[in-house]
KOLVOBA-138186 format. One record per atom (N, C-alpha, C, CB): x, y, z; residue in one letter. Coordinates in steps of 0.05 Angstrom, whole numbers, plus 32768, in hexadecimal, padded with zeros to 4 digits. Atoms other than C-alpha are relative to their C-alpha. Glycine has a CB too. Example, Ala and Ser with C-alpha at 12.3 -4.5 7.8 and 13.67 -1.06 7.14 Angstrom:
<nodes>
80127FE88000a 80F67FA6809Ca 801280188000a 7FEC80018019a 7FF07FE87FFFs 81117FEB808Fs 7FF18016800Es 800980097FE3s 
</nodes>
This chain:
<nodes>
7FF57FE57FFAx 8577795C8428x 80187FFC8012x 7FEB8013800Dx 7FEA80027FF0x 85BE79618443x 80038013800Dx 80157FFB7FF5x 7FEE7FDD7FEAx 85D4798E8484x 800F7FF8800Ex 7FEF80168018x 7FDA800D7FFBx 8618798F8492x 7FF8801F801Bx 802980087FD5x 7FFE7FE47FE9x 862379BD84D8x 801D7FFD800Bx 7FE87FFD801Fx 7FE07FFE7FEFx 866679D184F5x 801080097FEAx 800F7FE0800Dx 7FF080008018x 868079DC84B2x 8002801E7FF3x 7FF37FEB7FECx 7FFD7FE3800Cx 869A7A218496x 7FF380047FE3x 802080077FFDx 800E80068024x 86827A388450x 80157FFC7FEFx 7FED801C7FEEx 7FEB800A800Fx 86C87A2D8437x 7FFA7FE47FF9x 801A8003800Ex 7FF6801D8000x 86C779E78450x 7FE37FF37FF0x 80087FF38025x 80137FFD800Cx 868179E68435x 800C7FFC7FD9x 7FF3801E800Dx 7FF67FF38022x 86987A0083E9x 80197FE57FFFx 8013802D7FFEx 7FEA801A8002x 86D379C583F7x 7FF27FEB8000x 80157FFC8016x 800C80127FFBx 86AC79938401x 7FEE7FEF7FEBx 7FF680088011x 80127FFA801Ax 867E79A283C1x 7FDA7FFB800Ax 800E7FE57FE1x 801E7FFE7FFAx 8639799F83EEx 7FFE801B8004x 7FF57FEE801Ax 80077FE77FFCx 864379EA83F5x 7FF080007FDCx 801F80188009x 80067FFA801Dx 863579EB83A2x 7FE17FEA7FFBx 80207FF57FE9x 802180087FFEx 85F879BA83AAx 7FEB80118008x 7FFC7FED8013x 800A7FEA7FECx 85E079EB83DFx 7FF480167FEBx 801A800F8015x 80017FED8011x 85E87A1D83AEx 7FEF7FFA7FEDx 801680077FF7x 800C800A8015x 85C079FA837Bx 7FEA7FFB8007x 800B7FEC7FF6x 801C80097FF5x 858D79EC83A5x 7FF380138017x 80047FE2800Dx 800D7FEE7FECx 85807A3183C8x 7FEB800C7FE7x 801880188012x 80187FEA800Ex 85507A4A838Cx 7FF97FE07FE5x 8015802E7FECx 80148018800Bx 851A7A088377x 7FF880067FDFx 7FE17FFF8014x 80017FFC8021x 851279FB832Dx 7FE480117FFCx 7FFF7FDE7FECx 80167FF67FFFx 84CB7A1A8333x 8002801E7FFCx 7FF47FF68016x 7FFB7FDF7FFFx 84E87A5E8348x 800680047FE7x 8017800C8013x 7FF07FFC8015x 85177A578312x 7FF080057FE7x 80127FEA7FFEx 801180028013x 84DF7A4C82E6x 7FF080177FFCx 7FF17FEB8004x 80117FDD7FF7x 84B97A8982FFx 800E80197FF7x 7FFE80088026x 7FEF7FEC8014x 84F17AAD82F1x 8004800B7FEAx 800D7FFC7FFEx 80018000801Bx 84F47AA282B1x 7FEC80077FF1x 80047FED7FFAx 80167FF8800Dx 84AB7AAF82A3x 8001801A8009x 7FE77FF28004x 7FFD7FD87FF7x 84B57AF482C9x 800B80097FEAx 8018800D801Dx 7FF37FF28011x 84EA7B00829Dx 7FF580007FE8x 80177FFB7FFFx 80097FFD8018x 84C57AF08264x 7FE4800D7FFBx 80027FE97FF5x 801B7FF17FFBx 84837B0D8274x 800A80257FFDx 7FF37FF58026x 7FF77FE48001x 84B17B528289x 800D800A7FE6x 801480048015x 7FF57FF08025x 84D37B568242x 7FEC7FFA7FF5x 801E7FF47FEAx 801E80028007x 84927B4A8227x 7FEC80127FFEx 7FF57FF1800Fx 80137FED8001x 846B7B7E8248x 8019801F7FFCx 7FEA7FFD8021x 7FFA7FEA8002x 84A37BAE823Cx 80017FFF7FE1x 801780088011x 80017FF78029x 84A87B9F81F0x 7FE9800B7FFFx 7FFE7FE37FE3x 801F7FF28000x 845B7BAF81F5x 8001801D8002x 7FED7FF7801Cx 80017FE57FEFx 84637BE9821Ax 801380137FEBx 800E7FFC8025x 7FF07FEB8012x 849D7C0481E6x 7FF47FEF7FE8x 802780028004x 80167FFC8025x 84727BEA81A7x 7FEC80138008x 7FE87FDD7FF1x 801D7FEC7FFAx 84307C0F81CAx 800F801B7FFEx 7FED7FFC8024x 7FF67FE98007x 84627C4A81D0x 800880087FE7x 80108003800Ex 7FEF7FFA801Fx 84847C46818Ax 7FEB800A7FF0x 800E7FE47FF0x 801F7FFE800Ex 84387C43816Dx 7FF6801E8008x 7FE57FE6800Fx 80077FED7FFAx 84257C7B8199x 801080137FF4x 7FFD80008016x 7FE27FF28005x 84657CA58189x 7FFC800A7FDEx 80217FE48005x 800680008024x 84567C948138x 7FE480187FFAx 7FF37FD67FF2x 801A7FEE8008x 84097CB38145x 800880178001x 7FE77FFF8010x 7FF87FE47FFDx 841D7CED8160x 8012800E7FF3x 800880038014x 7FF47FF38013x 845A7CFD813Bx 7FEA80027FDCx 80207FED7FFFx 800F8006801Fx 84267CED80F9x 7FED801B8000x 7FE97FDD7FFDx 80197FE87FF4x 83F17D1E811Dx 8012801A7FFDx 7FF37FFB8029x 7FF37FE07FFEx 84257D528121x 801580047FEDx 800F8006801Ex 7FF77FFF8021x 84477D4980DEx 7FE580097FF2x 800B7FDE7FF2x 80127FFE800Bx 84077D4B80C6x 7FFB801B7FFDx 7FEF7FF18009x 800B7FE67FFAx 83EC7D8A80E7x 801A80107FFAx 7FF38003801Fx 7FE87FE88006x 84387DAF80DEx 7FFC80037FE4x 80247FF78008x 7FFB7FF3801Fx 84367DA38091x 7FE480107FF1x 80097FE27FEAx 801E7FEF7FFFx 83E37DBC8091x 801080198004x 7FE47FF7801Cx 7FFB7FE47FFCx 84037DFB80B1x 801680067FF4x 80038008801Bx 7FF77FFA801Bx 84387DFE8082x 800580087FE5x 80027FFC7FFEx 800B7FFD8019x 84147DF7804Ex 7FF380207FFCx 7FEA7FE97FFEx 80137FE27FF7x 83E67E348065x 801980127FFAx 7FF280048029x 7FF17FE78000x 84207E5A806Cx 801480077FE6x 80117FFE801Bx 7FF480008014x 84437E4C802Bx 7FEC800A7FE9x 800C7FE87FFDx 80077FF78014x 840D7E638007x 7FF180148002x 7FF77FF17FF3x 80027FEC7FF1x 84037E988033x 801180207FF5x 800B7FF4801Bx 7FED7FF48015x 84457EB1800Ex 800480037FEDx 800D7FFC7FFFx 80027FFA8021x 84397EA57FD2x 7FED80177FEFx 7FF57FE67FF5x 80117FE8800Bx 842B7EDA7FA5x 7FE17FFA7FE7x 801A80147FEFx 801F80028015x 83E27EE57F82x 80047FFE7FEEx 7FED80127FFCx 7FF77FF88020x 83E37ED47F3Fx 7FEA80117FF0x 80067FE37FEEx 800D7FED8010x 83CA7F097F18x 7FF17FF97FE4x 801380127FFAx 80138005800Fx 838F7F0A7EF3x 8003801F7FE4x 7FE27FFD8016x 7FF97FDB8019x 839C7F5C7ED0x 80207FF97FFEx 7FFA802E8017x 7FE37FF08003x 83D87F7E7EB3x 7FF5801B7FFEx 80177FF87FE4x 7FFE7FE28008x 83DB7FC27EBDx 801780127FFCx 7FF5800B8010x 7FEE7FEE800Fx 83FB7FFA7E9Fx 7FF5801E8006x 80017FF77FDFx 7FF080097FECx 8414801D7EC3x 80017FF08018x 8005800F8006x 8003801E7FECx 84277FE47EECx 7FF780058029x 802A7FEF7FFEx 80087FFB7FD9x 8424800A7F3Bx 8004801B8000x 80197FEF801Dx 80027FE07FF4x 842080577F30x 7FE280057FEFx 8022801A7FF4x 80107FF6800Cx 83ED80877F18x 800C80167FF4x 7FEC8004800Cx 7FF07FE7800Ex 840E80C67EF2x 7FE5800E7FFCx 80157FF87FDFx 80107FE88008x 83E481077EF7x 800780198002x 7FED8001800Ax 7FFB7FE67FFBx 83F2814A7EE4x 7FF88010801Bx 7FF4800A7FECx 80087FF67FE9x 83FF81777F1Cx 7FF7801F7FFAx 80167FFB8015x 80067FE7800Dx 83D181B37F1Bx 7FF080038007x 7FFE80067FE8x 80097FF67FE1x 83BF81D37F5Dx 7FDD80037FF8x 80138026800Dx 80227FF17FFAx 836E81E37F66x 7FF87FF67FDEx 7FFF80308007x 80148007801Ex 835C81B67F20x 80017FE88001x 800A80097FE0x 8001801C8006x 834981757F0Dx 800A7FF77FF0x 7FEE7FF87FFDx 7FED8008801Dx 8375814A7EE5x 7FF17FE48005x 802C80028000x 800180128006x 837A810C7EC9x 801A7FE87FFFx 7FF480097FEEx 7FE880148005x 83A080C77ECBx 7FEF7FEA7FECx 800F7FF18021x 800A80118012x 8393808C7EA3x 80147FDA800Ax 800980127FDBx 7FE7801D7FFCx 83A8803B7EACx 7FF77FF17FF1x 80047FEE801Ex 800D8015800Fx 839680027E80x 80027FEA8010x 800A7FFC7FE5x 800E801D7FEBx 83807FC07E97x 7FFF7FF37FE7x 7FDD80028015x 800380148010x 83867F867E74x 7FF87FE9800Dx 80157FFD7FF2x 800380177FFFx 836C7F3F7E84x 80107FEC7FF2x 7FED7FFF7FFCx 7FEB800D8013x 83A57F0F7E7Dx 7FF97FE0800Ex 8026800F8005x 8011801A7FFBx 837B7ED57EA2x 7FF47FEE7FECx 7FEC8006800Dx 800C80108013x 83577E9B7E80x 7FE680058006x 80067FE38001x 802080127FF2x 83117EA67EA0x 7FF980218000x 80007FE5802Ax 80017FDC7FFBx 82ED7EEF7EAAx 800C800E8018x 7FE1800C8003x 7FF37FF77FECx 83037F1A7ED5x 7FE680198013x 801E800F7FF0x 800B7FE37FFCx 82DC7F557EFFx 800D800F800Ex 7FE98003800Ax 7FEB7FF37FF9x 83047F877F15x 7FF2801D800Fx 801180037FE4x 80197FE67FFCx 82EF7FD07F3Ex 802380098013x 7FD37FF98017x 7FF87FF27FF4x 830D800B7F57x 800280018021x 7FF7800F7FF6x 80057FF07FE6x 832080257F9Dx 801580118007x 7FFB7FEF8016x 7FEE7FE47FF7x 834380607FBBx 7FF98000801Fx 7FF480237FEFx 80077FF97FDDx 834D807D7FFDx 7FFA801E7FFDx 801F7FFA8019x 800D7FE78002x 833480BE7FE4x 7FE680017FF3x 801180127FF4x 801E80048016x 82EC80AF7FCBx 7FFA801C7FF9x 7FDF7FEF8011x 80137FE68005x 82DB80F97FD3x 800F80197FEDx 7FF8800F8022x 7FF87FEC8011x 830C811E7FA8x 800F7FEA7FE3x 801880188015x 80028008801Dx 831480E27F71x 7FEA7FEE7FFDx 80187FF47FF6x 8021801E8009x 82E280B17F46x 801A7FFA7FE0x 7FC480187FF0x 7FFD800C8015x 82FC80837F12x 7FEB7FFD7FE0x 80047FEC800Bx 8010800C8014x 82DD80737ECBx 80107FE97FECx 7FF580187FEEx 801A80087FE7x 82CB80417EC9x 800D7FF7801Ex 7FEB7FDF7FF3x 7FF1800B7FDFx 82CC802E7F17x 80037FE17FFBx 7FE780058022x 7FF6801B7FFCx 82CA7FE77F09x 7FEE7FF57FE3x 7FF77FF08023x 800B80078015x 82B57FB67ED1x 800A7FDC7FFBx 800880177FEAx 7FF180158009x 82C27F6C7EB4x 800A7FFF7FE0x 7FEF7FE88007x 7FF3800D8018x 82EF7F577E85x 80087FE27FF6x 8013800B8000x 7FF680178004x 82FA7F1E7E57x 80207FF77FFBx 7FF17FFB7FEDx 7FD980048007x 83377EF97E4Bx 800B800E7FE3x 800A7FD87FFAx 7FF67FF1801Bx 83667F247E1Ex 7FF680198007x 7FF47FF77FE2x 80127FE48007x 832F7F5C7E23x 80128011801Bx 7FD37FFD8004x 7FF97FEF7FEDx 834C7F9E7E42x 7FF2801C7FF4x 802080008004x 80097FE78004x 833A7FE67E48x 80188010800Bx 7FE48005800Fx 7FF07FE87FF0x 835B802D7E60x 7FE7800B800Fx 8012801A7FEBx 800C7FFA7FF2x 833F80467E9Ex 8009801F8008x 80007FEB8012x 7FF47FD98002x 834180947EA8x 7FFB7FFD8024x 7FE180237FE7x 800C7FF97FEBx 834580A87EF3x 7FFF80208004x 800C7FF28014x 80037FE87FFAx 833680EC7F07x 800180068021x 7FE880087FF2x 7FF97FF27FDBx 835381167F48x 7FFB80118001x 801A8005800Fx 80027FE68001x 834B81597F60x 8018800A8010x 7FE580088009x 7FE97FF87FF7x 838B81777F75x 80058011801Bx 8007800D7FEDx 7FFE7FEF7FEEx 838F81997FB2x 801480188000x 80037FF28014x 7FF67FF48001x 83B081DD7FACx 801080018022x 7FF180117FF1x 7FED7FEB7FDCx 83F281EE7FE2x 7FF180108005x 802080157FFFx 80057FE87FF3x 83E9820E8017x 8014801E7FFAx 80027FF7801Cx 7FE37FED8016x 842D823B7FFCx 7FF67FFC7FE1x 802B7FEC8002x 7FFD80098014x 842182427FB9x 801380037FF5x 7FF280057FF5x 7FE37FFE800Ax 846E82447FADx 800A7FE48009x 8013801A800Cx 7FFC801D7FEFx 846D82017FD0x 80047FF57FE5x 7FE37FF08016x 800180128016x 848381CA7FA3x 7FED7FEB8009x 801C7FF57FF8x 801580107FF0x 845281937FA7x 800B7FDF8009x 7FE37FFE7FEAx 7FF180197FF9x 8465814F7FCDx 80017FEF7FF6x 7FFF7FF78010x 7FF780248010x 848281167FB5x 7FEB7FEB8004x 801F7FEF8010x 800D801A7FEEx 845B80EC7FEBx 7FE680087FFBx 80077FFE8023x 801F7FFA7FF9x 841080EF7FDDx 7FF97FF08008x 7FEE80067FF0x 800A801A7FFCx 83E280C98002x 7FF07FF47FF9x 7FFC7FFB800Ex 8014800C8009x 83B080C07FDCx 80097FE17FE6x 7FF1801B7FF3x 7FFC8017801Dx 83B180707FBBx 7FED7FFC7FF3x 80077FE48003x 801580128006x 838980427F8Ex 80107FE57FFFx 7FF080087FE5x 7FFD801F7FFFx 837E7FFB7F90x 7FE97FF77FF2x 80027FF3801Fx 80118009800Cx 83637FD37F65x 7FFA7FDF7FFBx 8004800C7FEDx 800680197FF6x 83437F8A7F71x 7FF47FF27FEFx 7FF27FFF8015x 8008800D8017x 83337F517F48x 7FEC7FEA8004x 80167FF67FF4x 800B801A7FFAx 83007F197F46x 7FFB7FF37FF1x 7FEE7FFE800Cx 800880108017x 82FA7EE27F1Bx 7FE87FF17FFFx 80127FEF7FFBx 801B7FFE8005x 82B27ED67EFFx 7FF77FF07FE6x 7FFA801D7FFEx 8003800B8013x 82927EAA7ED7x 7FEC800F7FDDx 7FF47FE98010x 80097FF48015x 827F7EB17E8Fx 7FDD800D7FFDx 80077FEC7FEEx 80197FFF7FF5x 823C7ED47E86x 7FF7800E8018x 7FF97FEA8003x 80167FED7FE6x 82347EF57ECDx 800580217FF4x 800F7FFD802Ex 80037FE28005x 822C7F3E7EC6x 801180108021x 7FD680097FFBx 7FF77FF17FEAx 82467F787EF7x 7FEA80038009x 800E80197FFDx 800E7FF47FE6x 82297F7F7F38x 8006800B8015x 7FF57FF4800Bx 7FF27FF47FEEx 82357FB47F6Ax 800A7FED8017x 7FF080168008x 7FFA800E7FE9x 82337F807FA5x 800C7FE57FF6x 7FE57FFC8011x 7FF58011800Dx 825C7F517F75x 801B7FF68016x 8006800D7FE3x 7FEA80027FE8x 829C7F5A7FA5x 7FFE7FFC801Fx 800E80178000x 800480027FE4x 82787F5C7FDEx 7FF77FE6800Dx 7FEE80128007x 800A801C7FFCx 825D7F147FD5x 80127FE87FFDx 7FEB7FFC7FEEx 7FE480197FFEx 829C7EEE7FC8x 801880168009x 800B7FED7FD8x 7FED7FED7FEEx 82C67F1D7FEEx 80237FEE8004x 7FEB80068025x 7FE980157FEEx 82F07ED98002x 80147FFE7FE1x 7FEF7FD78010x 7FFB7FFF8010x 83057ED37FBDx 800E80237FEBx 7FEC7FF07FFDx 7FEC7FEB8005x 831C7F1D7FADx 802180018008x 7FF48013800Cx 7FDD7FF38002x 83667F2D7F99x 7FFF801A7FF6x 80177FF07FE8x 7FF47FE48000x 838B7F6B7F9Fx 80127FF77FEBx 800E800D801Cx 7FE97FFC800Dx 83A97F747F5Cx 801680167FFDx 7FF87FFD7FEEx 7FED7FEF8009x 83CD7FB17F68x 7FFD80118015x 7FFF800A7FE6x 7FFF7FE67FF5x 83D47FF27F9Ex 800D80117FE7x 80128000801Dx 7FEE7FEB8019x 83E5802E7F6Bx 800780198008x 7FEF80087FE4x 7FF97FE27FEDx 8402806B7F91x 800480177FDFx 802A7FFC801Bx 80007FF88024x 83F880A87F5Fx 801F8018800Bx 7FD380197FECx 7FE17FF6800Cx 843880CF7F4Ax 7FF8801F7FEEx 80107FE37FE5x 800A7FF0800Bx 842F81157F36x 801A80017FE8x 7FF980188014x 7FEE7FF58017x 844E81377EF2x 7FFE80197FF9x 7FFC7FF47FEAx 7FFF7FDB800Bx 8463817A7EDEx 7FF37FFE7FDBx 803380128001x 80097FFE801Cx 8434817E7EA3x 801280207FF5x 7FD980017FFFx 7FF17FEE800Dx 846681BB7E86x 80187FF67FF7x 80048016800Fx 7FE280068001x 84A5818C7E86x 7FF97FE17FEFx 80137FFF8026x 8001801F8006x 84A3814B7E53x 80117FF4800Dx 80057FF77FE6x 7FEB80117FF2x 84B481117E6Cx 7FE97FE77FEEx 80048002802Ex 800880128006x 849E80C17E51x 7FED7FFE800Fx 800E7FEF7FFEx 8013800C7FE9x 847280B97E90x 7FE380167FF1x 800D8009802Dx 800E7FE7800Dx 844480FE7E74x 7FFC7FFA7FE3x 8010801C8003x 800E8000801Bx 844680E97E25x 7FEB7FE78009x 80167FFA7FE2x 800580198002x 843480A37E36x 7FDE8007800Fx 801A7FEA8010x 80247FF97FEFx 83F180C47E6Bx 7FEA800D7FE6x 800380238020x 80187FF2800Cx 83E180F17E34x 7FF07FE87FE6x 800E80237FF0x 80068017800Fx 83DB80B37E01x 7FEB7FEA8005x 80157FF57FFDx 801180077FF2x 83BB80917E2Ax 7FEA8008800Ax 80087FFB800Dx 80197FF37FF9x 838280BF7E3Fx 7FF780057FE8x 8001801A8012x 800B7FF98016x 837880CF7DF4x 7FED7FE47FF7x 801880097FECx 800980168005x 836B80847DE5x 7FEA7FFF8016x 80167FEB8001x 801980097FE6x 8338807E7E2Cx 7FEF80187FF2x 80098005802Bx 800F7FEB8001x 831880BC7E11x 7FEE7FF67FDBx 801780218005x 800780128016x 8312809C7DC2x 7FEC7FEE800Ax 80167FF07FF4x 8011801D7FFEx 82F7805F7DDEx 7FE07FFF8012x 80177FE98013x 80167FF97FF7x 82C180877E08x 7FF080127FEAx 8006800D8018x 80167FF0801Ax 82A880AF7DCAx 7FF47FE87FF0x 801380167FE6x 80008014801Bx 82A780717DA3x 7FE57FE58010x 802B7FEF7FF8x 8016800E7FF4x 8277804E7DDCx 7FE3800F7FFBx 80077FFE801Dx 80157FE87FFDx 824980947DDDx 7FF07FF47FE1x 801180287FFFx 800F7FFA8022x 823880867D85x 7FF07FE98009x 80147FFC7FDCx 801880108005x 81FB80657D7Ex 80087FE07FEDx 7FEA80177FEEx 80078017800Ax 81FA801C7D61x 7FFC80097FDDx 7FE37FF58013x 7FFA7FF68024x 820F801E7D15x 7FE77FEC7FFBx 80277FF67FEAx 801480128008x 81CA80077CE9x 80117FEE7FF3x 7FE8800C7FEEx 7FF08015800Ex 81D47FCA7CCAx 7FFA80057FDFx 7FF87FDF800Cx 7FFA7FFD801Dx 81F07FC97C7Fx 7FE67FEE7FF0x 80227FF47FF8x 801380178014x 81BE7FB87C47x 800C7FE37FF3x 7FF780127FE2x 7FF68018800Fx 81C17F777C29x 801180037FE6x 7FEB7FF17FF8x 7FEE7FFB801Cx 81F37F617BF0x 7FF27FEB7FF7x 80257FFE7FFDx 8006801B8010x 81DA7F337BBBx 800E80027FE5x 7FDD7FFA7FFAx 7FEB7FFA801Bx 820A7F257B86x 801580058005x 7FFB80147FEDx 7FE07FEF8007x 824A7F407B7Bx 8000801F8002x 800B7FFB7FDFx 80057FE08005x 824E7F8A7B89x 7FE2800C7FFCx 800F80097FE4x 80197FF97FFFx 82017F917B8Ex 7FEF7FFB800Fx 7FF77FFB7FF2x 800B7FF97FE7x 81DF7FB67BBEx 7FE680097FFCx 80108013800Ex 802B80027FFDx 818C7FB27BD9x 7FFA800B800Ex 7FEE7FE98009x 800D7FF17FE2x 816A7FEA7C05x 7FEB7FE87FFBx 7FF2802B8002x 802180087FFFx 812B7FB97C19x 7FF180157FF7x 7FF47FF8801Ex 80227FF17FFFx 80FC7FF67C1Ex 7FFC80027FE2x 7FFD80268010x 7FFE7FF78018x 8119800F7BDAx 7FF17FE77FE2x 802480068000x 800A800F800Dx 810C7FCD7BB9x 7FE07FFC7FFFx 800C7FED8007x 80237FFB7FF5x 80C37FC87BD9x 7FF280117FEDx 7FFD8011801Fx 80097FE98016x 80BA800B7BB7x 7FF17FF67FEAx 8018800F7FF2x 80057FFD801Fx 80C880027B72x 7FED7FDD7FF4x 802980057FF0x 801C801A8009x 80977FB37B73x 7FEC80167FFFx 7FF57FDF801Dx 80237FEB8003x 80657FE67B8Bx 7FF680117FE9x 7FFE80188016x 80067FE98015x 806880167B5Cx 7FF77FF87FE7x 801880107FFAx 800580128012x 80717FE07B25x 7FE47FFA7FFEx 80107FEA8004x 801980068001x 80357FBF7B3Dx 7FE9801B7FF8x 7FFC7FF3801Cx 80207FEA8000x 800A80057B3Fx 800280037FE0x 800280288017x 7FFF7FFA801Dx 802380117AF4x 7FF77FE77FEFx 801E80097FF9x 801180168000x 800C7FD17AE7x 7FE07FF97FF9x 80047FFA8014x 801A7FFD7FF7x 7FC37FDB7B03x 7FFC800B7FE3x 7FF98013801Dx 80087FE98016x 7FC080177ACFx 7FFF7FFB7FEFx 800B80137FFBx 8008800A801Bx 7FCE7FFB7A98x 7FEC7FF27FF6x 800D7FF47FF9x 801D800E8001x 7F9A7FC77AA0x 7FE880067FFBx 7FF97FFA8012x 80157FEA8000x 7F697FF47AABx 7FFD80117FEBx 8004800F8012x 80017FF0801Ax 7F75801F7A6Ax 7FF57FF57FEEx 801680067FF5x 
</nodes>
């Protein structure tokens, strides 16, 4: 070990034992330490920013995840029901207006689904209308006309014209049902989660004295719902006698008969 005394650090740095000095104020050991610090510290910080990057990935994954879940919810939140009916008329009711009497409207319903349908009335006036029918299933294709019946409330003016705005609606709800079940009143009330609103129908009065398309088209329509209820009322047509042959027709009883008779004329002769 060299020590120089008296000597400036110029004369030091001139000399070139200042630059030994220098070389020999930090021991290869440190130097060595150093170096494992430094490589130990970029080490635990790559760690530390991989453990974060990883973490960073879950969470953004967790919350991609859960945003497009609630996305999802909400996109089909918007989306519109697809309809199982068509009706006709598509969102009114048309009924003659005609103070202190009961009239009539009419809608058809069709099933334009693949699968059955059950379908039912409702109003916000249960006590001054009733549908026929209130509710029912249909197959695919299969439709009916549904008659509703109101009772009109007479103005208080009877020079009053009557308002545009009524409040009385209907709505009518759909459920799809497998082949084979039958109607049951508590049918809607047991898959409730599964009911669609195919329609609100606000009704629309008409000057039955003034044609118009909306009035031929009710009265056509109530004639056909009213046909198709007489035509349920007839009894069950008997079934046709047999054909055998070509153009040749067999009462059983009639046939029965005339063996019998044969046979008894038969007997008689025998007997003579």
């Amino acid at each position: 070990m060299v020590i120089v005394e008296g000597k400036g650090e110029q004369e030091l740095n001139n000399t070139g034992i200042g630059k030994a000095w220098n070389l020999c104020k930090m021991p290869f050991w440190q130097q060595g330490s150093s170096s494992q610090r430094q490589n130990q510290s970029q080490s635990s910080s790559h760690s530390q920013a991989h453990h974060f990057h990883h973490n960073h990935q879950e969470g953004t994954s967790g919350t991609d995840s859960s945003g497009i879940n609630s996305v999802s919810a909400v996109a089909r939140a918007l989306l519109p029901t697809k309809r199982r009916l068509k009706l006709d008329p598509e969102s009114k009711l048309y009924f003659p207006y005609e103070p202190g009497k009961q009239v009539s409207s009419a809608i058809k319903i069709l099933n334009i689904s693949r699968s059955n349908v059950a379908f039912k009335f409702q109003t916000t006036a249960p006590k001054s209308c009733f549908m026929r029918p209130p509710s029912g299933i249909l197959m695919p294709g299969e439709s009916l006309i549904a008659t509703v019946f109101k009772f009109v409330e007479p103005p208080e003016q009877p020079d009053k014209q009557p308002e545009k705005k009524v409040k009385d609606k209907f709505k009518i709800v759909s459920l799809k049902v497998k082949e084979g079940v039958d109607y049951d009143i508590e049918l809607f009330e047991e898959h409730k989660e599964l009911v669609s609103v195919e329609q609100i129908l606000r009704v629309v009065y008409l000057d039955p004295l003034r044609p118009t398309p909306e009035l031929e088209k009710l009265k056509k329509q109530l004639a056909e719902a009213e046909a198709a209820l007489e035509a349920r009322k007839k009894p069950p047509e008997e079934p046709t006698p047999r054909v055998v042959g070509e153009g040749l027709v067999i009462d059983e009883w009639k046939e029965r008969r005339e063996r019998y008779l044969a046979q008894q004329q038969g007997e008689g002769a025998d007997s003579v």
